[in-house]
Residue, then its C-alpha position, 0 to 999 in steps of 0.5 A: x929177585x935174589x932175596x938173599x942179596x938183598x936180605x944181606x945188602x940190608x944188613x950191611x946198611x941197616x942204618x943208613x935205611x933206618x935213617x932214610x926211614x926216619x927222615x921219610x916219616x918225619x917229612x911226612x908228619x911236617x907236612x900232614x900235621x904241621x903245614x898248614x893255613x892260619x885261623x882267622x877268628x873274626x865276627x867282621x866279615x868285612x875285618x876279615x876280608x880287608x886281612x884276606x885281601x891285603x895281608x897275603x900271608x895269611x892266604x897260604x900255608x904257615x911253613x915253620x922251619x922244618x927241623x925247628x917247628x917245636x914250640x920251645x925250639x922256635x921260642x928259643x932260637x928266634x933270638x939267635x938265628x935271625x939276622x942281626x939288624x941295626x937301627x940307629x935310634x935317637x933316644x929321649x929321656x921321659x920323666x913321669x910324673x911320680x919321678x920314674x923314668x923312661x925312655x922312647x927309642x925313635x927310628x924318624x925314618x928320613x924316606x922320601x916316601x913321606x917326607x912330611x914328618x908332621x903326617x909321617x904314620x908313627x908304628x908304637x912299639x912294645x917289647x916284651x917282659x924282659x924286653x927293649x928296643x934293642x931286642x931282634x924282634x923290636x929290629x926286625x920289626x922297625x925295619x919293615x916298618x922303615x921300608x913303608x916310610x913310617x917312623x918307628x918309637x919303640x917305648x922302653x918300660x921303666x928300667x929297661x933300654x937305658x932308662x934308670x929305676x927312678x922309683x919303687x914302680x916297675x911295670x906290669x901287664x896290668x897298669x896302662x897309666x905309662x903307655x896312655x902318657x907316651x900316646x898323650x906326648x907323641x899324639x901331642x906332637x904330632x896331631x896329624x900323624x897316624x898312630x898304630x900300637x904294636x905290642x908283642x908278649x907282655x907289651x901286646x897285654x898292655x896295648x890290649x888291655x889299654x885299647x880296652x880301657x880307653x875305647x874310642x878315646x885311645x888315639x890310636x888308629x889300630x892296635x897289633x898284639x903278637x904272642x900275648x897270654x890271654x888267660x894269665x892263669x893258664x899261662x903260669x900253669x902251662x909254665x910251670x908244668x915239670x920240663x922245658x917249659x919249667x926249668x928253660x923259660x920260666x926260671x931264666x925268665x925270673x931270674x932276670x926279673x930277680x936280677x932287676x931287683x938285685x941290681x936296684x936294692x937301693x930303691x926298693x930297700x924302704x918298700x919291702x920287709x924281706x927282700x931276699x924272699x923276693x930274690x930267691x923267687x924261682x918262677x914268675x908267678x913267685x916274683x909277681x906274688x912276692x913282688x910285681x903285686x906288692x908293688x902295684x898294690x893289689x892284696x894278692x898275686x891271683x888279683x893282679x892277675x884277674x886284671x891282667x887277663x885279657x880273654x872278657x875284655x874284647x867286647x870293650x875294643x873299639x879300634x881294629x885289633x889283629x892278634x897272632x897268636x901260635x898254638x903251640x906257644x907255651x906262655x898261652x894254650x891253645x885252648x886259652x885262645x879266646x877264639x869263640x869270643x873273637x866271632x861274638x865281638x867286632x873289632x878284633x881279628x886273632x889269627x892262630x898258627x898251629x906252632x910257632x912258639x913264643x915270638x917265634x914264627x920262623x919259617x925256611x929252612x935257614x931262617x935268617x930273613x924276615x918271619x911269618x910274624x914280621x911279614x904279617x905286621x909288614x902287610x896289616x900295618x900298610x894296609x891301615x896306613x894305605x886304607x885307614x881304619x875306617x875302611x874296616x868299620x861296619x857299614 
């Protein structure tokens, strides 16, 4: 072997090999360290086997898109990178009781597959914080749900997806008092209809902390929570910890917030001292303190968020509930999961991917289709509407 032919071809493409290196290495971490199977944390053997059975997804391996695994990337990116569905909803103006204002996005969904809308199942949609029924992962989530034949409404919180700030009341991850009225109007239309309540980040906090308040009595035939924050004050301490998660999330995420307050002066003028401290909140936990607290009437932001938290309420489920989690999800820490509480308490499914970031879960190396999170909600909610929940309760 001429050494030194070889020594001096190496030199020559020392940075094509150190590119080749690098790319081997990262190959190899993918998929030694990245690539793998769901946990499914469930005390209900036989929860846990119906999910095994009909949800398929959650028998192979989580592929996250491979040059964007990264937390925040995944995070990110969803927003953009998916393709752009459109749904043509037919709205309705709600008026609360107190005057404030919503509005419920509906997708009839006309499919011959049950064309009696009396009993058509009926997919409740949440969307997060800043969220409406505009949002990609809202479309892409009404869309599977449009190829089983099932309409879709998706509830837009007071403020949001058209709906004017009637009043000094906002929403937040702790009140339910609005979603319970929106059960109450479509299940009173549509007595016959099943009913499945999907929540996704602050919208899956409400759907679980509904669920558990209202027990056996939530007209609600099963729940699916995405990329919740169980534990809120580990939340806010992982997005407040200096970097990405700082200065990417949490403060574009106040300043929206901020911005809803600045856009509506007029209706909180009266209920506010000083409403420039609220504006110049620059993270979340600044804005609920100074704000979402205040206005829901608890004396401070730490008790807003004891009642918020969801990780000691599962015992108080009584519907079939499957939550997804990742993680790596930067809004709840892996080891805020309550996965232990999962395996002491029926009713409750929590599957954790080991990265997929916040409502991320993309996979592919072009991920413009369909998510491990859309295809795992595709698959639960046939298998309840096909089998019903009954099929998943202890013997």
């Amino acid at each position: 072997m001429d050494f030194g032919a070889l020594s001096e071809f190496c030199r020559e493409n020392a940075s094509i090999l150190i590119a080749l290196t690098f790319i081997i290495l990262y190959i190899c971490y993918y998929y030694l360290f990245v690539v793998k199977k769901p946990q499914i944390a469930c005390k209900d053997q036989k929860f846990k086997s119906f999910l095994l059975e009909h949800c398929p997804v959650l028998s192979s391996k989580f592929k996250p898109t491979i040059w964007c695994f990264e937390s925040r990337a995944q995070t990110i990116l969803r927003s953009f990178i998916p393709t752009s569905i459109r749904i043509t909803y037919d709205a309705e103006i709600i008026t609360l009781s107190d005057g404030g204002q919503i509005i419920l996005d509906w997708y009839e969904n006309e499919n011959p597959m049950f064309p009696d809308k009396e009993t058509r199942p009926t997919i409740l949609l949440l969307p997060g914080l800043t969220g409406d029924s505009s949002c990609s992962y809202i479309l892409h989530l009404v869309s599977e749900a449009a190829q089983h034949g099932y309409r879709s409404v998706v509830f837009n919180q007071r403020g949001n997806g058209g709906a004017k700030l009637k009043t000094p009341r906002t929403y937040c991850a702790a009140n339910t008092e609005d979603l319970a009225h929106v059960v109450n109007i479509i299940k009173g239309r549509l007595p016959q209809a099943p009913i499945i309540g999907v929540g996704v980040s602050l919208g899956g906090m409400q759907m679980l902390n509904y669920l558990a308040r209202s027990g056996d009595k939530s007209q609600l035939e099963a729940g699916m929570c995405i990329s919740v924050a169980w534990n809120v004050f580990e939340s806010v301490e992982s997005l407040e910890k200096p970097g990405l998660n700082l200065h990417v999330i949490n403060r574009q995420l106040s300043k929206t917030l901020v911005q809803m307050v600045q856009s509506n002066m007029e209706v909180f003028e009266n209920h506010f001292d000083n409403l420039d401290h609220i504006l110049k909140s620059s993270t979340i936990r600044e804005f609920d303190e100074r704000f979402t607290s205040k206005i829901f009437g608890y004396d401070t932001w730490q008790d807003y968020y004891k009642e918020a938290c969801l990780h000691d309420k599962i015992h108080a489920l009584k519907v079939p509930v499957l939550v997804l989690n990742a993680a790596d999800d930067p809004f709840s820490p892996h080891h805020a999961i309550p996965v232990k509480e999962a395996e002491e308490n029926e009713n409750i499914a929590i599957v954790v991917t080991s990265h997929g970031g916040h409502i991320g879960f993309m996979e592919g190396f072009i991920p413009r289709n369909s998510t491990f999170m859309d295809k795992l909600f595709s698959q639960y909610v046939k298998a309840v509407v096909t089998h019903g929940p009954t099929h998943l309760k202890q013997e």
